[in-house]
PDB file of N, H, CA, C and O in Angstrom:
ATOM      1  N   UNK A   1       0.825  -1.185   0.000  1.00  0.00           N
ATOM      2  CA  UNK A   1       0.000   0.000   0.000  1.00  0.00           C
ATOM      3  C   UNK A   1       0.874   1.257   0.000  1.00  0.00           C
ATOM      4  O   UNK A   1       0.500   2.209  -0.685  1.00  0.00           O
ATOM      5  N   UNK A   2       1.787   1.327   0.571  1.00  0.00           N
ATOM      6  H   UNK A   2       2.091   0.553   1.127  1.00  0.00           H
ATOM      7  CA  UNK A   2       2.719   2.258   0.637  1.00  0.00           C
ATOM      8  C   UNK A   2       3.586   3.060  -0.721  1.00  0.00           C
ATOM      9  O   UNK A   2       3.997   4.171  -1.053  1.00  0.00           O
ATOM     10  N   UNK A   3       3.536   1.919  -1.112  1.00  0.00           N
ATOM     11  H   UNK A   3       3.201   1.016  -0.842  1.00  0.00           H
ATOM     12  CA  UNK A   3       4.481   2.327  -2.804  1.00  0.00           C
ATOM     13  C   UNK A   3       2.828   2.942  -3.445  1.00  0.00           C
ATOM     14  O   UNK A   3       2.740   4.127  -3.769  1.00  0.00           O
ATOM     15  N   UNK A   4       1.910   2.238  -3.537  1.00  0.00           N
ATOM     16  H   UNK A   4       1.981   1.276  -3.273  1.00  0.00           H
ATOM     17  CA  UNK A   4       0.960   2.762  -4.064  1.00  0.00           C
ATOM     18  C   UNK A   4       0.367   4.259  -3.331  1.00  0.00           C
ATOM     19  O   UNK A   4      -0.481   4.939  -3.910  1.00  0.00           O
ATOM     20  N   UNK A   5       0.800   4.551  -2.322  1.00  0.00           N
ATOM     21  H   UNK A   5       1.488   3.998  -1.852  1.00  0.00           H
ATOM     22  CA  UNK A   5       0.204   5.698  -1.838  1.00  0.00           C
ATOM     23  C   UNK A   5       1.329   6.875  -2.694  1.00  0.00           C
ATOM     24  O   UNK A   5       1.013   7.931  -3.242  1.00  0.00           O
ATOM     25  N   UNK A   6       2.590   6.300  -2.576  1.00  0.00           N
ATOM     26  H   UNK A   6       2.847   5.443  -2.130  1.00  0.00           H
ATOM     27  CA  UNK A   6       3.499   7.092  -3.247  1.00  0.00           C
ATOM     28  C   UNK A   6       3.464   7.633  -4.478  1.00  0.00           C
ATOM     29  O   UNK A   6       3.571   8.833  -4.734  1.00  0.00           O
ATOM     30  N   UNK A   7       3.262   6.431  -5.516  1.00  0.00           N
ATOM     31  H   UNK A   7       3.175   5.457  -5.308  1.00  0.00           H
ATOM     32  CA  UNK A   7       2.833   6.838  -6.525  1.00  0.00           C
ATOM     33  C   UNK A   7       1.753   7.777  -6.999  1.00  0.00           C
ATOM     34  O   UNK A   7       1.960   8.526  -7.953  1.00  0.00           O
ATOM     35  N   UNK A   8       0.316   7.748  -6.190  1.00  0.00           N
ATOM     36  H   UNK A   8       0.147   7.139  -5.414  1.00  0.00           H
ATOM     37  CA  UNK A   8      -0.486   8.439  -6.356  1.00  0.00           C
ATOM     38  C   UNK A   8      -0.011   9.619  -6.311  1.00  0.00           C
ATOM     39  O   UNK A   8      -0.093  10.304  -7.330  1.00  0.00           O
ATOM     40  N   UNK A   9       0.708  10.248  -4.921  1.00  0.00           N
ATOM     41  H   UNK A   9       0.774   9.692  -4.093  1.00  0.00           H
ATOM     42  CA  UNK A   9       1.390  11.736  -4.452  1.00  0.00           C
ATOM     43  C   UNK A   9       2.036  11.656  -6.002  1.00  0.00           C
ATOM     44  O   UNK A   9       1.564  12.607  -6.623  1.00  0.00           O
ATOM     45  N   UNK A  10       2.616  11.155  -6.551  1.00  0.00           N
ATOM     46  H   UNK A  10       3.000  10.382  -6.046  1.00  0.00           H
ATOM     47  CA  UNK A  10       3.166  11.673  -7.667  1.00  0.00           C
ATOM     48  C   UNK A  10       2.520  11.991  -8.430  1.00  0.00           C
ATOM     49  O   UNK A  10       2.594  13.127  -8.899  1.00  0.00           O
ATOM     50  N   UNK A  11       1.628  11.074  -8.838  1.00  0.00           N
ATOM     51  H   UNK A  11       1.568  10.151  -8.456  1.00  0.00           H
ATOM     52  CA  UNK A  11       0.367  11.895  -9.705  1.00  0.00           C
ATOM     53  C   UNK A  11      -0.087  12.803  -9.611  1.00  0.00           C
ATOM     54  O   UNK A  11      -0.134  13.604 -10.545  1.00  0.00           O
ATOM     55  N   UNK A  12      -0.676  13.057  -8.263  1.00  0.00           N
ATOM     56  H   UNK A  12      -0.638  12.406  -7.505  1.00  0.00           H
ATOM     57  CA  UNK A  12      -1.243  14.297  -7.525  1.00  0.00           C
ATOM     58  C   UNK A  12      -0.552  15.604  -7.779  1.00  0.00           C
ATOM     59  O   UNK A  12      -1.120  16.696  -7.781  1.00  0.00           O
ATOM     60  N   UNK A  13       0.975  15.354  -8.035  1.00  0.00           N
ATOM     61  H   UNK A  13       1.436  14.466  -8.033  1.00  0.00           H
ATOM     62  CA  UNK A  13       1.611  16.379  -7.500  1.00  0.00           C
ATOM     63  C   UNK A  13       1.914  16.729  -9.109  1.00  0.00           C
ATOM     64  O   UNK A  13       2.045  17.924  -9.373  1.00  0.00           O
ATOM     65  N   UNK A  14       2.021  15.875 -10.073  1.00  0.00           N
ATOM     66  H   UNK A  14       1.915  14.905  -9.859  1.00  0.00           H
ATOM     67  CA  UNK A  14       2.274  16.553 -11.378  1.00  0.00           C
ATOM     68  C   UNK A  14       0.984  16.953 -12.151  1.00  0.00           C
ATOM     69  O   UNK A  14       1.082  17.592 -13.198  1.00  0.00           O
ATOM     70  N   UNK A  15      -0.401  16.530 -11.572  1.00  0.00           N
ATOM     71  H   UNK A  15      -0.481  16.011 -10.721  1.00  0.00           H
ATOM     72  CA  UNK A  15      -1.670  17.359 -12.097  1.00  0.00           C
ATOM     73  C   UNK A  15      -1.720  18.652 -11.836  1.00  0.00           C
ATOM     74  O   UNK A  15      -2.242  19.536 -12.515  1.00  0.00           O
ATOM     75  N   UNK A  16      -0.672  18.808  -9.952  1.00  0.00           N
ATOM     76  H   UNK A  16      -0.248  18.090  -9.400  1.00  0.00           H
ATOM     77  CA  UNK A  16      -1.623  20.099 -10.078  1.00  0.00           C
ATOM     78  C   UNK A  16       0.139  21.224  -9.805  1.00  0.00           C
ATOM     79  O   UNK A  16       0.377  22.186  -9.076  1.00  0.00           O
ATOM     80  N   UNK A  17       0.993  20.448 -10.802  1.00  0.00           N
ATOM     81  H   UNK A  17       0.800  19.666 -11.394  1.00  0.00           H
ATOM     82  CA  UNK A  17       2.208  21.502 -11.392  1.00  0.00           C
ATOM     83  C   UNK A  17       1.659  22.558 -12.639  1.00  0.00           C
ATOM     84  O   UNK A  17       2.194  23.650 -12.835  1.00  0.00           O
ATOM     85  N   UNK A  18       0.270  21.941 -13.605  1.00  0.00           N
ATOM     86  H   UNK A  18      -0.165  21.055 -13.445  1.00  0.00           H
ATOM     87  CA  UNK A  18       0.063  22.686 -14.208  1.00  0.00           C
ATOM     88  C   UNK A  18       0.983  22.350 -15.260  1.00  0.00           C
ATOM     89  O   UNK A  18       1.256  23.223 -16.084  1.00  0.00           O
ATOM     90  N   UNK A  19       1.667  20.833 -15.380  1.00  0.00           N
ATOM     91  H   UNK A  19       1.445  20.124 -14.711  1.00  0.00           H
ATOM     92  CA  UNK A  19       1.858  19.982 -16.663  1.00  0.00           C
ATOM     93  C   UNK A  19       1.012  19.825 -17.518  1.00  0.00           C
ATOM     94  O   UNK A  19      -0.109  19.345 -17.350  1.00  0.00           O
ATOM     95  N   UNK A  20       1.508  20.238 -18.558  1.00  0.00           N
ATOM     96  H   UNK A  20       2.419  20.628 -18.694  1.00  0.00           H
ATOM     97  CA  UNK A  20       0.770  19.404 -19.669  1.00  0.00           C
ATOM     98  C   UNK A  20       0.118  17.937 -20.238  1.00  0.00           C
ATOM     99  O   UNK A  20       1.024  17.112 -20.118  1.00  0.00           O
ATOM    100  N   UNK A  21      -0.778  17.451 -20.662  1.00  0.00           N
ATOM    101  H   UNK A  21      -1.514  18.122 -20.760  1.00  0.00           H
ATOM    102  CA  UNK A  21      -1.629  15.890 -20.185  1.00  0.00           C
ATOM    103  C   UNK A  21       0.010  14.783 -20.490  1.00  0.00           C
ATOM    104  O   UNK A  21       0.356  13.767 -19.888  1.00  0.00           O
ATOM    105  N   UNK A  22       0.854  15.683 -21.898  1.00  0.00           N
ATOM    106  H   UNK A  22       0.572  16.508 -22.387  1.00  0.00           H
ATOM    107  CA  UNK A  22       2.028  14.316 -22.083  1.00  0.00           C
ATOM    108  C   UNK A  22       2.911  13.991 -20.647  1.00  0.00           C
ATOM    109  O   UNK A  22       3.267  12.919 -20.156  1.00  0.00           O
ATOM    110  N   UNK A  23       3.150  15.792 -20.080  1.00  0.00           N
ATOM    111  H   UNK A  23       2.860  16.662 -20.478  1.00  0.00           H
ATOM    112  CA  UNK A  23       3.949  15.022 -18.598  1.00  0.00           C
ATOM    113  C   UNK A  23       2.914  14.922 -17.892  1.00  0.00           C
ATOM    114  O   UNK A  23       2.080  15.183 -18.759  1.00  0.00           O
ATOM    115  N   UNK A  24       2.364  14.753 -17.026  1.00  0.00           N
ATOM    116  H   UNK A  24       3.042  14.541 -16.322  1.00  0.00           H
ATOM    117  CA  UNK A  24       1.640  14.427 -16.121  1.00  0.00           C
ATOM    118  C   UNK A  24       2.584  12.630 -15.705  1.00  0.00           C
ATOM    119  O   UNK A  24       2.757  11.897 -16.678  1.00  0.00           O
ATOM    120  N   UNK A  25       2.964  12.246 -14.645  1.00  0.00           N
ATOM    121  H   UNK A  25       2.823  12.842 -13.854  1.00  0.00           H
ATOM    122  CA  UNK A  25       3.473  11.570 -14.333  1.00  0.00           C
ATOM    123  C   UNK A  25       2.498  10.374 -14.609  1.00  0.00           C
ATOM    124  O   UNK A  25       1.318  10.575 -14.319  1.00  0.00           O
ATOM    125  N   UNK A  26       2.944   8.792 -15.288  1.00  0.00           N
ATOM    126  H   UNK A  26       3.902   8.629 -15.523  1.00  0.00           H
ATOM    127  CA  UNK A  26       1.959   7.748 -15.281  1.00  0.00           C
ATOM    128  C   UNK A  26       2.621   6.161 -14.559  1.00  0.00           C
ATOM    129  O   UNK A  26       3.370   5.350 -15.103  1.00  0.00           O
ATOM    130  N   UNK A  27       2.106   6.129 -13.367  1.00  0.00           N
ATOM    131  H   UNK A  27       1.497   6.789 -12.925  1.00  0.00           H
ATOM    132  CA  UNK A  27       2.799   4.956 -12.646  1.00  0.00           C
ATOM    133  C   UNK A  27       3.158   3.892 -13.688  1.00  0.00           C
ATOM    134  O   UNK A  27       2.685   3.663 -14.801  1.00  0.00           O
ATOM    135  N   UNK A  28       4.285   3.227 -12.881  1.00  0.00           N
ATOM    136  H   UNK A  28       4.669   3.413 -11.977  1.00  0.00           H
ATOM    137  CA  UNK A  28       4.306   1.847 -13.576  1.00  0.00           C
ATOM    138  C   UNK A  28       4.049   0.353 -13.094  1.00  0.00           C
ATOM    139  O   UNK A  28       4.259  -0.771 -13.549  1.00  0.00           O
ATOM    140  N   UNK A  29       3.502   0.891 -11.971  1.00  0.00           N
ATOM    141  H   UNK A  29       3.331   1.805 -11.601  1.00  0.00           H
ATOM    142  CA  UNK A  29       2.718  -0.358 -11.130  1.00  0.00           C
ATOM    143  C   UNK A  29       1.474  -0.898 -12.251  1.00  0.00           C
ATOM    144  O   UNK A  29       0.528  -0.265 -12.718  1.00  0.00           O
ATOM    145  N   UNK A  30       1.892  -2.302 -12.460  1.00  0.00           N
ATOM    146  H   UNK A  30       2.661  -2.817 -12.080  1.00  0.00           H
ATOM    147  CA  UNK A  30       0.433  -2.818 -12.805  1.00  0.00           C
ATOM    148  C   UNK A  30      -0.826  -2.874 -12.317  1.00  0.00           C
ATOM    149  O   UNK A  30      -1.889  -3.188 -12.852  1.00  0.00           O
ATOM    150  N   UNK A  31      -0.477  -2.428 -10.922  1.00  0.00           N
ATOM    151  H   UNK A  31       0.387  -2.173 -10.487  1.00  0.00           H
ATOM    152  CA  UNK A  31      -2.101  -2.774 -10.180  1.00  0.00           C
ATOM    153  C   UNK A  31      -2.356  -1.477  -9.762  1.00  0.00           C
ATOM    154  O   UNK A  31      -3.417  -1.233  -9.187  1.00  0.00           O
ATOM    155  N   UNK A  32      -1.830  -0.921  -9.895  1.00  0.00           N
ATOM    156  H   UNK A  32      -0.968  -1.119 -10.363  1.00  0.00           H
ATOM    157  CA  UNK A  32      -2.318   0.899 -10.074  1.00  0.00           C
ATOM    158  C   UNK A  32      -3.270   1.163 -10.016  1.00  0.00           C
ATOM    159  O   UNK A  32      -3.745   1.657  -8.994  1.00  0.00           O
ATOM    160  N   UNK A  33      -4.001   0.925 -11.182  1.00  0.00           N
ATOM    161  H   UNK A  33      -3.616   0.523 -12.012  1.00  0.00           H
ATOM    162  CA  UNK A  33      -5.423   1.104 -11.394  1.00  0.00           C
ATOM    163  C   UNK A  33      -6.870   0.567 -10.513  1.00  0.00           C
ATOM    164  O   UNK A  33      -7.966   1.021 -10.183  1.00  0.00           O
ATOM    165  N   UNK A  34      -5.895  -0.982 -10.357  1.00  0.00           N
ATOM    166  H   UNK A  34      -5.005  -1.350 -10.625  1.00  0.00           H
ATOM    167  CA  UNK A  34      -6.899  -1.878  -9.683  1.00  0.00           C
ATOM    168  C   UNK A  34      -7.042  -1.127  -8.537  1.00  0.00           C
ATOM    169  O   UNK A  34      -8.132  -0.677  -8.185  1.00  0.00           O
ATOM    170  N   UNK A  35      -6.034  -0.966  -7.944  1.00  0.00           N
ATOM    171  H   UNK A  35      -5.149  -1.332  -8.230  1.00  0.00           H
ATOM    172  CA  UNK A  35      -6.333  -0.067  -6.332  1.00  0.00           C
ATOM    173  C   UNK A  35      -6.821   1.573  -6.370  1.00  0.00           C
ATOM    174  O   UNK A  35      -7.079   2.195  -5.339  1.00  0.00           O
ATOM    175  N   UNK A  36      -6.878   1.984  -7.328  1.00  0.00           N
ATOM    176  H   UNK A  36      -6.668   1.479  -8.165  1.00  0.00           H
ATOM    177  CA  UNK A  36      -7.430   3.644  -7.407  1.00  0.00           C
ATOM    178  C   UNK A  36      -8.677   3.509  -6.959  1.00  0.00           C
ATOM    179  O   UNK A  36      -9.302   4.567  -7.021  1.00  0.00           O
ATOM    180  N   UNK A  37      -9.430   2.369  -6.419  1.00  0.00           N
ATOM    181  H   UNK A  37      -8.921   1.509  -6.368  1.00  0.00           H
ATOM    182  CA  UNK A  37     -10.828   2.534  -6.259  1.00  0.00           C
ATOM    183  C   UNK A  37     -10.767   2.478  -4.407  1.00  0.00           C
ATOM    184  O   UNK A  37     -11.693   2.520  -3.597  1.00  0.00           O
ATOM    185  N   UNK A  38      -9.085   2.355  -4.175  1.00  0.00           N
ATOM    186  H   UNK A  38      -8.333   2.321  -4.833  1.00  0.00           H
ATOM    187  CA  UNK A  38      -9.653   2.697  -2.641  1.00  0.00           C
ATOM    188  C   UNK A  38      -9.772   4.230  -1.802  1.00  0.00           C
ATOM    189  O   UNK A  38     -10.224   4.599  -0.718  1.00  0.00           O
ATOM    190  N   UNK A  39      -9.120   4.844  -2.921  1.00  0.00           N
ATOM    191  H   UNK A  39      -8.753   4.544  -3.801  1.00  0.00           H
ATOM    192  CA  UNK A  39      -8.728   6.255  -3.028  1.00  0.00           C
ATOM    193  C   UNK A  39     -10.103   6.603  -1.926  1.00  0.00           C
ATOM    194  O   UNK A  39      -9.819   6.223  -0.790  1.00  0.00           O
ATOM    195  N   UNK A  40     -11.017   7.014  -1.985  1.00  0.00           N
ATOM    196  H   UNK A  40     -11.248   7.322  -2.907  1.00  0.00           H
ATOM    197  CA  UNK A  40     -12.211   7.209  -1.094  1.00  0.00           C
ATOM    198  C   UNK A  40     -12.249   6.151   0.115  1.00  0.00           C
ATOM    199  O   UNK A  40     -12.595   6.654   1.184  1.00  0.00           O
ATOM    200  N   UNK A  41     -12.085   5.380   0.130  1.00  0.00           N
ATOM    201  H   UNK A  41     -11.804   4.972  -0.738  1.00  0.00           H
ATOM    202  CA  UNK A  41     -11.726   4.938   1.630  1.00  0.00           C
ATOM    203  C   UNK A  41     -10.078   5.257   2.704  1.00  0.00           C
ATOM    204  O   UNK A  41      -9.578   4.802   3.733  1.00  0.00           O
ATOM    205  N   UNK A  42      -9.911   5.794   2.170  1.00  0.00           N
ATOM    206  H   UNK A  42     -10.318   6.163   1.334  1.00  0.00           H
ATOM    207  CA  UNK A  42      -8.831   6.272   2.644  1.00  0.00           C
ATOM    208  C   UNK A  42      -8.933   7.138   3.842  1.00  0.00           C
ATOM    209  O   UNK A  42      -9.748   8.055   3.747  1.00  0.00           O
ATOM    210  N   UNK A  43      -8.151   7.014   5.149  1.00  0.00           N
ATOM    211  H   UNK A  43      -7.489   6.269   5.226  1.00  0.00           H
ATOM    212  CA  UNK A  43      -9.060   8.188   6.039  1.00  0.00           C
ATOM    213  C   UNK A  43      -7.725   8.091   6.942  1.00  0.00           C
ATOM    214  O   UNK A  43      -7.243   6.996   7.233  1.00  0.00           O
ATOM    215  N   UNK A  44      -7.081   9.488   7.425  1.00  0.00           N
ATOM    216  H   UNK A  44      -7.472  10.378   7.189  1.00  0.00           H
ATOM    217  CA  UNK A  44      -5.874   9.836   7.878  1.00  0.00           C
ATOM    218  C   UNK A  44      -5.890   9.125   9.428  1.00  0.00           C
ATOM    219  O   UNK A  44      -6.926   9.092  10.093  1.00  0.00           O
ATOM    220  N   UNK A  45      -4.990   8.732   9.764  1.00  0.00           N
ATOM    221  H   UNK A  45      -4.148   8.758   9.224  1.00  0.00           H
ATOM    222  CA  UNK A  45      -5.313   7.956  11.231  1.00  0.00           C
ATOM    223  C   UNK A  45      -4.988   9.838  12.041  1.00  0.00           C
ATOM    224  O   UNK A  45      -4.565  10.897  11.576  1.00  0.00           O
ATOM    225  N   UNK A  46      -5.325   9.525  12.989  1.00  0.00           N
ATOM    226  H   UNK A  46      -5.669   8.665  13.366  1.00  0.00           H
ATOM    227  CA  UNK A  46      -5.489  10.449  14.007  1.00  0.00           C
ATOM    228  C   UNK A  46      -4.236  10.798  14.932  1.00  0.00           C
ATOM    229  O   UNK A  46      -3.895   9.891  15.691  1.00  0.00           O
ATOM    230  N   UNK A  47      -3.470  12.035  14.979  1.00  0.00           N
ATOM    231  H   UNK A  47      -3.747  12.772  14.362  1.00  0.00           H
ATOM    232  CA  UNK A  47      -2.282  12.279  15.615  1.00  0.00           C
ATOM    233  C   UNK A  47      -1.947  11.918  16.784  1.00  0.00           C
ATOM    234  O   UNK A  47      -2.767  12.194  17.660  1.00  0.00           O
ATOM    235  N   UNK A  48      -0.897  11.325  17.137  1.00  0.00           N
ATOM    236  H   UNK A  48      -0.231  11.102  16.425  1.00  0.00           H
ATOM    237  CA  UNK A  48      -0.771  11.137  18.707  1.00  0.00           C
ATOM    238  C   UNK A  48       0.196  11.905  19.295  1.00  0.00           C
ATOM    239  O   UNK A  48       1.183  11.656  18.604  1.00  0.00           O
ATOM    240  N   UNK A  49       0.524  12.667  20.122  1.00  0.00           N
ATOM    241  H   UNK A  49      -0.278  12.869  20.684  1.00  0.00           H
ATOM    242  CA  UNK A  49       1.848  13.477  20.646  1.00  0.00           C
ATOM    243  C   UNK A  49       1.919  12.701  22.132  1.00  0.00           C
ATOM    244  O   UNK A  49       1.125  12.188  22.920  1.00  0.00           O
ATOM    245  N   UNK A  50       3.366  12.935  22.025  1.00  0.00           N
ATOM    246  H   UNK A  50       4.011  13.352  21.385  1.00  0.00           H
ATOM    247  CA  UNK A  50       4.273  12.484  22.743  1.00  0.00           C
ATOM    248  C   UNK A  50       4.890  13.349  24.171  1.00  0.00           C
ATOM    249  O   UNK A  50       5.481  13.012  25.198  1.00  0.00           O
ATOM    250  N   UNK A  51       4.317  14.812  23.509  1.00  0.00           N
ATOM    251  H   UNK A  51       3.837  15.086  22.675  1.00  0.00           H
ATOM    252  CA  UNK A  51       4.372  16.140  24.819  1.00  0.00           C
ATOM    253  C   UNK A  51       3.616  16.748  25.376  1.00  0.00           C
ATOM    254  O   UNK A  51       2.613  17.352  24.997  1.00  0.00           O
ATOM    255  N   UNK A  52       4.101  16.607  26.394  1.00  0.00           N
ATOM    256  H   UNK A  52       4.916  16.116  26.702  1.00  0.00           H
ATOM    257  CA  UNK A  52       2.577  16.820  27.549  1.00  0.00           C
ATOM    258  C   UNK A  52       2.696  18.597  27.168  1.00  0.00           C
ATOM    259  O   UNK A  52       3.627  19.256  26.705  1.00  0.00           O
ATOM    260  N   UNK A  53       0.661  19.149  27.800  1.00  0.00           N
ATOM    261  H   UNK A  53      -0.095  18.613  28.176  1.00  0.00           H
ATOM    262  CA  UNK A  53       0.717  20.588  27.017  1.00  0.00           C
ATOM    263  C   UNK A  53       0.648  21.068  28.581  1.00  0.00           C
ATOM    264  O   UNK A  53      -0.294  21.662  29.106  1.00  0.00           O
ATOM    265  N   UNK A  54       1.886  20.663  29.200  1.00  0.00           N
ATOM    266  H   UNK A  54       2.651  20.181  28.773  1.00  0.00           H
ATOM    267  CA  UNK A  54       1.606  21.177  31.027  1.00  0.00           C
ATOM    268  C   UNK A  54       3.001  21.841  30.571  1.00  0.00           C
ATOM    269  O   UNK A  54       4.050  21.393  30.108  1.00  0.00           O
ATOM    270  N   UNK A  55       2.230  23.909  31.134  1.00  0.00           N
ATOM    271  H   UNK A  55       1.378  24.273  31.511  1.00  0.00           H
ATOM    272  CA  UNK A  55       3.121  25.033  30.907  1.00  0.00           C
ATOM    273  C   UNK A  55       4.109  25.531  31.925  1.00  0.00           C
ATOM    274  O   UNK A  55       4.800  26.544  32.034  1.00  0.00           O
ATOM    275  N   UNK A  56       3.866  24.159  32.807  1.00  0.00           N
ATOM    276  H   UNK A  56       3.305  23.336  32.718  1.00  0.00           H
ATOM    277  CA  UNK A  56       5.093  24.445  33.999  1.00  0.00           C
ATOM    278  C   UNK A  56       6.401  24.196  33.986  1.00  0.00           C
ATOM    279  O   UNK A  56       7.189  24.818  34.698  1.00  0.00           O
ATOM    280  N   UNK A  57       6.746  23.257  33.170  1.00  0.00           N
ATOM    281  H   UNK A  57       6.105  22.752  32.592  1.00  0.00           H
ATOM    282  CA  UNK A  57       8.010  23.471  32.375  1.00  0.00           C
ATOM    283  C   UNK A  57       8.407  24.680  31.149  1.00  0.00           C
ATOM    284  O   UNK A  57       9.335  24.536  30.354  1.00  0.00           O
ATOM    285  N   UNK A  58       7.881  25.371  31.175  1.00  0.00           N
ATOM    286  H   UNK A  58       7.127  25.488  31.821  1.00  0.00           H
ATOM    287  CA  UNK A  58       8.565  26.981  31.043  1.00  0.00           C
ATOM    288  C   UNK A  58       8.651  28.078  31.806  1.00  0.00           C
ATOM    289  O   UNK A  58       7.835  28.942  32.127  1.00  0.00           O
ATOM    290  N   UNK A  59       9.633  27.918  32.009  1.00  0.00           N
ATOM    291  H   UNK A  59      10.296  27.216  31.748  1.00  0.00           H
ATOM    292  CA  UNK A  59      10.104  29.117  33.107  1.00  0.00           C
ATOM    293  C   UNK A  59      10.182  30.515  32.704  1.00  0.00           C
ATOM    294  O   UNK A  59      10.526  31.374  33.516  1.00  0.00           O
TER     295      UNK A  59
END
């Protein structure tokens, strides 16, 4: 999933350079396509921090 998330950002990122349709970047994963249909299920996991927001450690 990872290489495929990558690739997409590449896509993503040469549609909206305002390339022309010949560059526009085109993966070379064969299953490329097959997986573009998870694109909508996709959903960012949720941040976790590691630092407490207690302002008593600034002096």
């Amino acid at each position: 999933m990872y290489v495929y998330c990558k690739a997409l950002h590449k896509v993503n990122k040469s549609e909206r350079s305002g390339a022309g349709t010949d560059e526009i970047y085109k993966p070379s994963l064969w299953y490329f396509k097959l997986l573009f249909l998870l694109n909508d299920q996709e959903t960012p996991r949720e941040t976790i921090s590691n630092i407490e927001d207690n302002d008593s450690f600034i002096s």
